[in-house]
C-alpha positions in Angstrom: 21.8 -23.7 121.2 22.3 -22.2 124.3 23.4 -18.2 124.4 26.2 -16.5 126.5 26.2 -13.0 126.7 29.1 -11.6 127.8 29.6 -7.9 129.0 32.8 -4.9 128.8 30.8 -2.8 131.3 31.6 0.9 130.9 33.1 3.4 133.2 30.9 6.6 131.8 33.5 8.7 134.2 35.9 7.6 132.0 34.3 8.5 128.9 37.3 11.1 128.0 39.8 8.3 127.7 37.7 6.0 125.4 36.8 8.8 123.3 40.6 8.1 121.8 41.5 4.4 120.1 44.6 4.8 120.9 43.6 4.4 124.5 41.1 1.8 124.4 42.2 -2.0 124.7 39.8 -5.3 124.0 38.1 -6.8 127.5 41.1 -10.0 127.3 39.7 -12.1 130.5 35.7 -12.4 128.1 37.9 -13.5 125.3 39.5 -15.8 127.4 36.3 -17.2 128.9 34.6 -17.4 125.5 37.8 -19.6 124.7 36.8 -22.0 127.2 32.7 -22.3 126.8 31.9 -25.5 124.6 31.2 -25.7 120.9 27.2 -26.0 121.6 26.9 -22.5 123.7 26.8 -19.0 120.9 28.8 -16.6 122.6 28.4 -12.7 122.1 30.5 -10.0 123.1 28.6 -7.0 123.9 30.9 -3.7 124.7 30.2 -0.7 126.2 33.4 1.0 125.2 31.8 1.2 121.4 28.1 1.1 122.4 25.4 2.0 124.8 24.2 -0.8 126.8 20.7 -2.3 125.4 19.2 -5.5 126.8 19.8 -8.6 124.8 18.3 -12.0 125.6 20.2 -15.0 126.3 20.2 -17.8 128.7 23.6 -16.5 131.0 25.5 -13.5 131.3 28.4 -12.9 132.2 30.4 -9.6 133.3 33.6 -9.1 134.1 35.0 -5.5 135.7 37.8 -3.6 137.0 36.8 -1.5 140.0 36.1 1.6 138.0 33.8 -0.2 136.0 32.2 -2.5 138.8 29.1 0.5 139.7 28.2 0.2 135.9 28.5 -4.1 136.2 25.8 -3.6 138.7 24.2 -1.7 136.9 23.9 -3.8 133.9 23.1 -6.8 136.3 19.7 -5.8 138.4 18.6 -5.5 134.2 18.9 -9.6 133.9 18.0 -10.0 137.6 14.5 -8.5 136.8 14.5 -10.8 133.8 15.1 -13.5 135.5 18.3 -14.4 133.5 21.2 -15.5 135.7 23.9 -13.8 136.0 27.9 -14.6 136.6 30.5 -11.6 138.3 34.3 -12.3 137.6 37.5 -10.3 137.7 39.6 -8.2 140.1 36.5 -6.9 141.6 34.7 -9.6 142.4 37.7 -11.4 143.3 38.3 -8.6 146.4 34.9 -7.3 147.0 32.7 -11.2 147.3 30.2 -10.4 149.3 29.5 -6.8 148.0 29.1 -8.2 144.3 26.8 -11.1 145.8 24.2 -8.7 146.8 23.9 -7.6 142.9 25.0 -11.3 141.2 23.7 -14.6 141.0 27.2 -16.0 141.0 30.2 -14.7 141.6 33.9 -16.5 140.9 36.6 -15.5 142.8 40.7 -15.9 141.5 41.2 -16.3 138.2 38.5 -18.0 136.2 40.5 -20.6 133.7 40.0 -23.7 136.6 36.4 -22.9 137.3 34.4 -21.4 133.9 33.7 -24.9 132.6 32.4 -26.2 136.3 30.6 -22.9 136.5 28.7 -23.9 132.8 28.1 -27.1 134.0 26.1 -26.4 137.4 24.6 -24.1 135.2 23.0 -26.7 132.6 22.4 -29.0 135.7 20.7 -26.7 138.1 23.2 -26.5 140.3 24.8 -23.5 140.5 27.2 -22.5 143.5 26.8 -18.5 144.9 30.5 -18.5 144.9 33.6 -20.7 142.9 36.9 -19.9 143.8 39.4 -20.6 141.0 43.0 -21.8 142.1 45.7 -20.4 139.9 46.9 -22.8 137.2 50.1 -23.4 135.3 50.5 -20.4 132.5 50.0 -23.5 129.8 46.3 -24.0 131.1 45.8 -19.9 129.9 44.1 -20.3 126.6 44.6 -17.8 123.6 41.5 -15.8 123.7 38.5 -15.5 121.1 39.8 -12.3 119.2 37.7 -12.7 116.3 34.6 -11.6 119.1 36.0 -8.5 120.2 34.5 -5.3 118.6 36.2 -4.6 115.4 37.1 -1.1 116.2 39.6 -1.5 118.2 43.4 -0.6 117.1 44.9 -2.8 119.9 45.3 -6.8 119.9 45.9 -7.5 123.7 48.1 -11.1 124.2 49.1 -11.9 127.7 52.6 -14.0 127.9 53.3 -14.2 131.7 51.1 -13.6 135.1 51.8 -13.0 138.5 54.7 -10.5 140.1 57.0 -11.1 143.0 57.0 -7.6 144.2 54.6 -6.7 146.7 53.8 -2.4 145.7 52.1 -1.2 148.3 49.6 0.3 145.5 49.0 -2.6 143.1 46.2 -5.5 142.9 48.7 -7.3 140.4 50.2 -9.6 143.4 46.8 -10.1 145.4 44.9 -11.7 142.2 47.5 -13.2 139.8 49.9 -13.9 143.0 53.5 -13.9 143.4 54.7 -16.6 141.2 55.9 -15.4 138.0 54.1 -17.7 135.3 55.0 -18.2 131.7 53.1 -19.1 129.0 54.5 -21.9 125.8 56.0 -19.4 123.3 54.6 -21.4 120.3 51.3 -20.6 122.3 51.7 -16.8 122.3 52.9 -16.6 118.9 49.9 -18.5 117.4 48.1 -16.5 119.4 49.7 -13.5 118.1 49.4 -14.7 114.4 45.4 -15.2 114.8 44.8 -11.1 116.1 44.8 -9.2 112.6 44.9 -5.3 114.8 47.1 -2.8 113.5 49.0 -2.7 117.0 49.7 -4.9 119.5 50.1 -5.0 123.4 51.7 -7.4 125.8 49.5 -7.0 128.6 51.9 -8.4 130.8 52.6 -6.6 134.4 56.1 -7.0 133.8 57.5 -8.2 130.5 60.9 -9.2 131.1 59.8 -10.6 134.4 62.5 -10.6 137.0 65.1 -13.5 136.5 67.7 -14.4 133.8 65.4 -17.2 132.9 62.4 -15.1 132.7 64.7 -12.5 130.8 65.2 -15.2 128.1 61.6 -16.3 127.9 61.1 -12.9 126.5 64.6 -12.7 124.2 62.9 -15.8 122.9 59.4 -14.5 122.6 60.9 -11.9 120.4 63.5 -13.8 118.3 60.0 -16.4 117.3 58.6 -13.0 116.0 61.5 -12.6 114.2 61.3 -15.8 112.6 57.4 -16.2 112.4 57.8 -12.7 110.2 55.9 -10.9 112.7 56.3 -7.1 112.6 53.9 -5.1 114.1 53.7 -1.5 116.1 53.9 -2.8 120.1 54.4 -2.1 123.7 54.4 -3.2 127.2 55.1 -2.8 130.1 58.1 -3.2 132.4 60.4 -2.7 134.9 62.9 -0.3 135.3 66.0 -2.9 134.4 64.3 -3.0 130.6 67.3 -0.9 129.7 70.0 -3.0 131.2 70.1 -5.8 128.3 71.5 -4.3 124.4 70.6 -7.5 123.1 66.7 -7.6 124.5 66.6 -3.3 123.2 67.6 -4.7 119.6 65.2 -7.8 119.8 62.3 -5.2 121.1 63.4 -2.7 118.2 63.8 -5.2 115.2 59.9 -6.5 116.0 58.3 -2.8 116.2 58.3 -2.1 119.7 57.7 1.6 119.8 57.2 1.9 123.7 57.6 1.2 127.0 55.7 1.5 130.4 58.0 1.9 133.1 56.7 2.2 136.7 59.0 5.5 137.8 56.4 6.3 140.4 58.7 8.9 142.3 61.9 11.1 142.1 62.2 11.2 145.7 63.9 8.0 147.5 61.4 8.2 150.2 58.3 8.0 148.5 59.8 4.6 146.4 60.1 3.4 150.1 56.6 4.1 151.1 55.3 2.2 148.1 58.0 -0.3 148.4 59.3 0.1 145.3 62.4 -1.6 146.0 64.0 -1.9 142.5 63.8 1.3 141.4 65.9 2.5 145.1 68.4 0.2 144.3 69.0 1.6 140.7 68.8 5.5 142.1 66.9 8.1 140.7 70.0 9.7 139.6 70.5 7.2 136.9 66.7 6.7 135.3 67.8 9.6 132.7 70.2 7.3 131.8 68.4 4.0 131.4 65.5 6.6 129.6 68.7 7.7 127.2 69.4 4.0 126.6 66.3 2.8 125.7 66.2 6.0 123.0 68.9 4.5 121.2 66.8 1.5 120.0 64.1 4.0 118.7 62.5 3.2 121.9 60.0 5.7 123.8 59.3 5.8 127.8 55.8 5.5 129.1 56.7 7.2 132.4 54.1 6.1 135.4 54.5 8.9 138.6 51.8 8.7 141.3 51.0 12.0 143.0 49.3 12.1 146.9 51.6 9.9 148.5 51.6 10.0 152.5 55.5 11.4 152.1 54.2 14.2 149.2 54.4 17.8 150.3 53.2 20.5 147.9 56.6 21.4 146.9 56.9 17.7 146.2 54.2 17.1 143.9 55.8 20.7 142.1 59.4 18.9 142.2 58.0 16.0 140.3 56.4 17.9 137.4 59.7 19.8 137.3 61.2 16.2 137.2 58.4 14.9 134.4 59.2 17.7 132.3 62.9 18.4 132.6 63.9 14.4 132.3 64.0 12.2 129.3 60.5 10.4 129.8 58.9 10.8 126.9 55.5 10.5 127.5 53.6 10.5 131.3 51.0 8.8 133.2 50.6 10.7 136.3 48.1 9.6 138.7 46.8 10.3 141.9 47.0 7.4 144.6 44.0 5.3 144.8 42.9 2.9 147.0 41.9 -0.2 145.0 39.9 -2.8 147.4 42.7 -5.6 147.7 45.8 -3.5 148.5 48.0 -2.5 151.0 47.0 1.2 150.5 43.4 0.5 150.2 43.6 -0.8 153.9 45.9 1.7 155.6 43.1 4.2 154.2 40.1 2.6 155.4 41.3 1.8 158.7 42.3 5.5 159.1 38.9 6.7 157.4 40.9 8.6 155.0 38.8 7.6 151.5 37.5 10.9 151.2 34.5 9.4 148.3 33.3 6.4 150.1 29.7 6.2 149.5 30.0 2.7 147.9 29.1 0.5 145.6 28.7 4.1 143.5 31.7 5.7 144.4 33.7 2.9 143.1 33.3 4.5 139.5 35.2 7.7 140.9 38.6 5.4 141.2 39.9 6.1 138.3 43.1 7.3 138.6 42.7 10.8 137.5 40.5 11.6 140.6 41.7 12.5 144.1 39.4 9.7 146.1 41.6 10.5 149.1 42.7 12.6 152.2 46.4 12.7 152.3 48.6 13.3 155.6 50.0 16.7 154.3 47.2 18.5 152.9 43.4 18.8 152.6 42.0 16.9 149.9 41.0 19.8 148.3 44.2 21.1 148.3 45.5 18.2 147.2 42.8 18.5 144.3 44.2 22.0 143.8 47.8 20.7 144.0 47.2 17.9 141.5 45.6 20.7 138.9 48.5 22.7 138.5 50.6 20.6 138.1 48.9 18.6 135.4 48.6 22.4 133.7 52.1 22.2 133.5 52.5 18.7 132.7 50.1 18.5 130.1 50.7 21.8 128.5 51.0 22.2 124.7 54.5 23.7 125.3 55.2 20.7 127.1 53.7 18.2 125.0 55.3 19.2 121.8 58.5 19.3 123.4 58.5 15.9 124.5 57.8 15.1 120.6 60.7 17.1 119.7 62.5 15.5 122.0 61.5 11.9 121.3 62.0 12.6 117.9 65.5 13.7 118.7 66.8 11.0 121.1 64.8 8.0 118.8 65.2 9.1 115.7 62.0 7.3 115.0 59.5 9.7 113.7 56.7 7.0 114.4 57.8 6.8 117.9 57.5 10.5 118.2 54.0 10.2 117.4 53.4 7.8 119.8 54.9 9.8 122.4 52.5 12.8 121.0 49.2 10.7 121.0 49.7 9.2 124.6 50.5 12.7 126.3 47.4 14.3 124.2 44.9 11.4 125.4 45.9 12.0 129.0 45.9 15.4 128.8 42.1 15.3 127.1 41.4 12.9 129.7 42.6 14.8 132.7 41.0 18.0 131.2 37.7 16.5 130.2 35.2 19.0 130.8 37.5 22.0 131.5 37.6 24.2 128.3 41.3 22.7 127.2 41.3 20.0 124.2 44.9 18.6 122.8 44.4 18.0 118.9 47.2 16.5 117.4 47.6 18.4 114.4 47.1 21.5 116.2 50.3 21.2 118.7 52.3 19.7 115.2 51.3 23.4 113.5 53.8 24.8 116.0 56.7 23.1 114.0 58.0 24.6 110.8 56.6 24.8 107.9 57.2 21.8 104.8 60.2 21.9 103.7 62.2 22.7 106.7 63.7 20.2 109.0 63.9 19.0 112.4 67.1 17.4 113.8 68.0 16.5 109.8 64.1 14.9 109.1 61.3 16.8 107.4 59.3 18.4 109.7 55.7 17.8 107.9 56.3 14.8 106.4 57.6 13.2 109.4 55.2 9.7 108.4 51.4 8.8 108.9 50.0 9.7 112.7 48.7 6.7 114.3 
């Protein structure tokens, strides 16, 4: 029997944030390709994010890598190269960096891989093997359910996908260059097999935008959660979303009655011009004066807000990236992502930079691993990119404060009344903080920031303050 090896290259920058299993998410597009390699190949799943990388034989291997992750893929590739096993290069990075990743890969598939992996296995047995395959984007009922039973065991997360592909065109997103603009949905009976087959404590709908962005797509999601309902599927989930998540009381009581404990919105900015620099055209058109709110909304179905803000956009001054922590930690988002632009290869931002040499850590393929999102990789218009850097730290300081962190809890725990919600609010804000402070002297435990409630027996907002349930 022949022998795939496939590959979840590591990002060892990013150690921090996969130090935390509440931040760490099975590699979906290897258990996708898995799904697709014939009954007479034994397929492996080797995984950086739970162990160091150790050569293993077998007759191809295949890698698959954001671009944070794409120095490592290299990496891990001039290994097999010097053993003389072929080697295969998919994903986003491959898909808008060809002919960099063809200087380290024998092959390297472009566009999503569903249309090409079995042509690509075939060559392969035949000794015929293309440099470069270039997979068309097929109907979302040619996606298969991925191989979940290969991923590493360890992980809390099950990761479905029910829709590709987003109509909007954010300046700062790879989500429109590689799954394209058509907004695909996948057979509901399909997802919810799928679903029934993962056996993880929680679940995420990996989706770019969950509710997608018509009536009809709005539906497809109503109905994605009413099969749940009815399949008896209850399980501790999130996804992501756009701001209008908070517009339909029917979809906030489907999303509440199947366990959804959070969503990620994209809020990216307080200030109207910045959502115009990053054309981030929905969120204008509802106004920053109402997101607290939708936020308040959303709270009502014991609902939490995964908040997304970008810092170091051309329009930011320094009092602007002060005004949106003030924002962050005076509104009703209950937990924050808050990263610094980057320029992902493929993007609209990623070419404005480039042409006006303004990617400060450019010496490539290496630098690649510093695009992480908590890194300033850039030289903005306003500022230095030191000061930027400078400018970035104290406001995470505040951000990311135990002051700050515990009252966001409070407050989740207040507005949801959902004391498991709270904690997911807690854990997210304490795995960025730990992952934004790696390194720096300051560590956010849990149960340390929960010893600043009262004692047991007391209560908060009517519910016992130590006894509020089981952490995740």
């Amino acid at each position: 029997m022949k022998k795939l090896l496939l590959i979840n290259p590591r990002n060892y920058l990013m150690s921090g944030l996969l130090n935390y299993e509440f931040s760490n998410f099975p590699p979906l597009g290897l258990g996708i390709m898995a799904s697709l390699t014939p009954d007479d190949w034994e397929v492996e799943i080797f995984d950086e994010n739970f162990d160091d990388f150790e050569f293993k034989e077998a007759d191809l291997v295949g890698l698959t890598a954001f671009t944070g992750n794409a120095y490592r893929a290299y990496q891990i590739a001039e290994v097999y190269k010097k053993h003389g096993i072929t080697t295969v290069f998919g994903g986003i990075h491959a898909s808008m960096m060809s002919e960099e990743a063809l200087g380290y890969f024998d092959v390297v598939v472009k566009g999503e891989a569903e249309s090409v992996w079995p042509q690509v296995l075939k060559d392969f047995e035949s000794g015929s093997l293309k440099r470069l395959y270039e997979g068309p984007r097929l109907s979302a009922d040619k996606i298969p359910p991925a191989r979940h039973d290969l991923f590493h065991p360890n992980y809390k997360f099950a990761t479905v996908q029910t829709t590709r592909g987003c109509p909007w065109r954010c300046d700062f997103c790879t989500v429109h260059a590689f799954n394209g603009t058509a907004y695909r949905q996948r057979p509901l009976e399909a997802v919810l097999d799928e679903i029934e087959q993962t056996t993880n404590k929680y679940l995420f709908f990996v989706d770019d935008n969950i509710i997608g962005y018509s009536k009809k797509s709005l539906e497809h999601t109503k109905n994605l959660l009413r099969g749940m309902i009815k399949r008896g599927i209850k399980r501790e989930w999130f996804s992501q979303a756009s701001i209008n998540f908070g517009d339909d009381e029917e979809l906030l009581q489907l999303a509440q009655e199947t366990g959804c404990k959070m969503v990620l919105i994209g809020v990216e900015s307080e200030k109207i011009e910045s959502l115009m620099e990053t054309n981030k055209h929905l969120n204008q058109k509802v106004g920053v004066q109402n997101y607290n709110g939708i936020f308040e909304k959303i709270h009502k179905y014991g609902i939490a807000v995964l908040g997304t803000f970008i810092f170091g956009l051309d329009t930011d001054t320094k009092q602007d990236l002060a005004n949106r922590a003030d924002f962050i930690i005076n509104s009703k988002v209950d937990a924050f992502q808050t990263t610094v632009l980057t320029p992902f290869p493929g993007t609209g931002t990623y070419f404005k930079f480039l042409k006006e040499n303004r990617i400060h850590h450019n010496n490539f393929p290496k630098d690649w691993q510093r695009m992480r999102f908590f890194e300033n990789v850039i030289v903005p218009k306003t500022m230095t990119h030191d000061e930027l850097t400078e400018e970035l730290y104290k406001a995470w300081s505040r951000i990311y404060s135990r002051k700050n962190i515990l009252n966001k809890f409070k407050m989740t725990l207040k507005e949801t009344r959902d004391a498991r919600t709270a904690f997911w609010t807690l854990t997210t804000n304490a795995n960025y903080g730990n992952t934004i402070f790696e390194g720096r002297g300051q560590f956010f435990d849990t149960n340390m920031i929960l010893s600043a409630l009262p004692e047991a027996g007391s209560t908060i907002f009517g519910m016992p303050a130590k006894a509020l349930d089981q952490q995740p």
